[in-house]
N, C-alpha and C positions, 0 to 999 in steps of 0.2 A: 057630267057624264061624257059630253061631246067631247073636249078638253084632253079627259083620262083616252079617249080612243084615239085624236089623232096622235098626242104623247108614245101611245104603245106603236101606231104605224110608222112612225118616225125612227121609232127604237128599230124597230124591223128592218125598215130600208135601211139604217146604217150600219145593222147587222148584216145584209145581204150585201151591201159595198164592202165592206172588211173583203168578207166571204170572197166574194170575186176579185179582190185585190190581190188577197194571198194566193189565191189560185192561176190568177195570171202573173201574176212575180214566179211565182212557182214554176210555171210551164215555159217563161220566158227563160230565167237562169239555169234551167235544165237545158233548152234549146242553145243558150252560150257557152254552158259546159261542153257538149256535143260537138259543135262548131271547133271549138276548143281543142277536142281530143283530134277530129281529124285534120286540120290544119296543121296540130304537131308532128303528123305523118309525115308530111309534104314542105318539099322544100318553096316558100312562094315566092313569087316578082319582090322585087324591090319596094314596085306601087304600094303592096299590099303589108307591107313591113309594119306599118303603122296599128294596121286594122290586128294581125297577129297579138300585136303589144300591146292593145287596148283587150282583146281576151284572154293574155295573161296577167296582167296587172285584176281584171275582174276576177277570174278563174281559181288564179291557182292559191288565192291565203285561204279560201274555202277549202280547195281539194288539200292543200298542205296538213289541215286539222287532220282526215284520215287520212294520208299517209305516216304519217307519226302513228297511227295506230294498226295498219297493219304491215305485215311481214313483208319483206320484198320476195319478191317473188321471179328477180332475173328479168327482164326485159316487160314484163307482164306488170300491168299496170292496174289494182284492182278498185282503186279510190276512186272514181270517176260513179262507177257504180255502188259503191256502197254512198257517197253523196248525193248522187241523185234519190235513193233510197232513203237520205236520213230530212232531204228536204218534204217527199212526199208525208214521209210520218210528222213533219211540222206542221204539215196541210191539216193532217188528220188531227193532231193535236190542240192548231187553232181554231178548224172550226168543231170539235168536240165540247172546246172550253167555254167559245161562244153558246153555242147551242145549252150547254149543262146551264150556265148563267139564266139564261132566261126562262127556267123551269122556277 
């Protein structure tokens, strides 16, 4: 019986690691996309050439999926938000899937 319970606490803590992995990838790749969109604003130093280029090579093949899916819209840019939007509903999806599993 002792066995079957640590077995189940174990389950749990790697269920609550996931959990907070996804959720901090989550808030982190939103926080790059953001950085992302305003640094596009702005024209920056030289120094910072680099730093720009490492959050478009992250950035943009995510945002690229929705823009292929909506309209342009002229200067107006709507992918940034409908992405951050489709990663939060991954949150919810993964920890749903989690959660339903151990029912």
């Amino acid at each position: 019986m002792g066995a079957a319970v640590a077995d189940f606490g174990l389950l749990l803590d790697t269920v609550s690691r996931v959990q907070t992995f996804v959720s901090v990838f989550i808030v982190v790749y939103s926080l790059l996309i953001f950085v992302y969109i305003l640094t596009s604003w702005f024209r920056l130093p030289y120094a910072l050439n680099k730093f720009q280029r490492f959050l478009y090579d992250v950035c943009e093949p995510y945002l690229r999926l929705f823009r292929r899916l909506l309209p342009s819209l002229g200067p107006l840019d709507l992918s940034p938000i409908l992405a951050i939007v489709g990663l939060y509903f991954i949150r919810w999806l993964v920890n749903g899937v989690i959660l339903d599993s151990l029912h």
